[in-house]
C-alpha positions as CSV (number, residue, x, y, z in Angstrom):
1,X,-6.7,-226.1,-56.3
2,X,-8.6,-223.0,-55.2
3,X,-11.8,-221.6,-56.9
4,X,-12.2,-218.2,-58.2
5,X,-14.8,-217.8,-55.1
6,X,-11.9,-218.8,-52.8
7,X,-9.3,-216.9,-54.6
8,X,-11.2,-214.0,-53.8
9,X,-12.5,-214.2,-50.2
10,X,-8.7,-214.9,-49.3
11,X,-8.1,-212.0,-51.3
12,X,-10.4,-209.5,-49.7
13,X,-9.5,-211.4,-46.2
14,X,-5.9,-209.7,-46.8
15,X,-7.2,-206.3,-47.6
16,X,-9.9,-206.5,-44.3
17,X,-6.8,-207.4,-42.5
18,X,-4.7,-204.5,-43.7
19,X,-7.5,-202.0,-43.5
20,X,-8.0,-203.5,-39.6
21,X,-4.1,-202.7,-39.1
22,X,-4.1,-199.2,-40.7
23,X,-7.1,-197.8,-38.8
24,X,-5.6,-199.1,-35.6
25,X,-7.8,-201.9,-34.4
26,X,-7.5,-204.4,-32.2
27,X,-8.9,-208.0,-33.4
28,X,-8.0,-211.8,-32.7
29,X,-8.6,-213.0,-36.1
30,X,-5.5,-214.2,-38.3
31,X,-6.0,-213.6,-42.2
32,X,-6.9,-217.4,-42.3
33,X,-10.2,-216.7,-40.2
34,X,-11.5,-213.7,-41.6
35,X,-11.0,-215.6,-45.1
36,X,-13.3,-218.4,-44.0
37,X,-15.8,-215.5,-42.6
38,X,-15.2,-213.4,-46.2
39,X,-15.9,-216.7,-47.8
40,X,-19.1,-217.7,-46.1
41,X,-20.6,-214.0,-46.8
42,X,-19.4,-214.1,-50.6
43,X,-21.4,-217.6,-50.5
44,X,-24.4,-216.3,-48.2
45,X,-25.8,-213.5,-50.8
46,X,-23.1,-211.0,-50.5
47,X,-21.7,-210.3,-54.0
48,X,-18.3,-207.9,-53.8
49,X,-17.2,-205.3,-56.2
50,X,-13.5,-204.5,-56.3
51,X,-12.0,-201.1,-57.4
52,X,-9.0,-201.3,-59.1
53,X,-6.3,-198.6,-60.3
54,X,-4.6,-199.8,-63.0
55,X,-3.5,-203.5,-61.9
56,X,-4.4,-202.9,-58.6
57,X,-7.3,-203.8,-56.2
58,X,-7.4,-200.3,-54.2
59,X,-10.9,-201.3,-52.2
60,X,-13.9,-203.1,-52.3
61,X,-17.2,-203.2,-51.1
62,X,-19.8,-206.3,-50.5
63,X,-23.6,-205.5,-50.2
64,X,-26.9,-207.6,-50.1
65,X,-29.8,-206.7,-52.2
66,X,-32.8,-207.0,-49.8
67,X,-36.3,-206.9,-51.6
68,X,-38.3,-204.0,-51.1
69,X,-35.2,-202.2,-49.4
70,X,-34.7,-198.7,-50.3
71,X,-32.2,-196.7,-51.0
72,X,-30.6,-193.9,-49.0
73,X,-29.4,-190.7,-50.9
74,X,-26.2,-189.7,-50.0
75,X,-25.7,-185.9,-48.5
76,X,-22.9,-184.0,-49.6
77,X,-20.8,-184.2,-46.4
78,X,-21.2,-188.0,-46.4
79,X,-19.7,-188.2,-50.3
80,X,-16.6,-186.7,-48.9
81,X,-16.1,-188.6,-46.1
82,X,-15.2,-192.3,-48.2
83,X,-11.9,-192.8,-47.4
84,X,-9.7,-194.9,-50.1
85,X,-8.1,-198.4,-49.0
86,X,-4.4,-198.2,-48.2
87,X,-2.4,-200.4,-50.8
């Protein structure tokens, strides 16, 4: 049976692996290894957040909170430049 922790990682492994084949890059990992490395940061302090339209997970994003860390404002030009997953 698969946790909800492994659920996830496999399924942000698939969505790594289709953003890695829609911007064109080459890589050597299969889906099965870049779940393993999604599941060691999800378990290593990296929470995800998924964005979903309607029924749909359209993106995600994983971040570490580091102590003491501060936060860079985002210019204008960079607030345009996010570019939506492919689903």
């Amino acid at each position: 049976m698969q946790t909800r922790a492994s659920a996830l990682g496999t399924r942000l492994a698939q969505l790594n692996a289709q953003l890695i084949r829609d911007e064109g890059r080459r890589t050597s990992m299969t889906v099965v290894e870049l779940a393993q490395r999604m599941k060691q940061c999800l378990s290593n302090d990296y929470p995800a957040v998924r964005f979903e339209d309607a029924d749909s997970v359209i993106g995600y994003a994983l971040f570490r909170h580091e102590p003491g860390a501060r936060l860079a404002s985002a210019t204008p030009a960079s607030r345009n430049a996010a570019q939506p997953l492919a689903h």
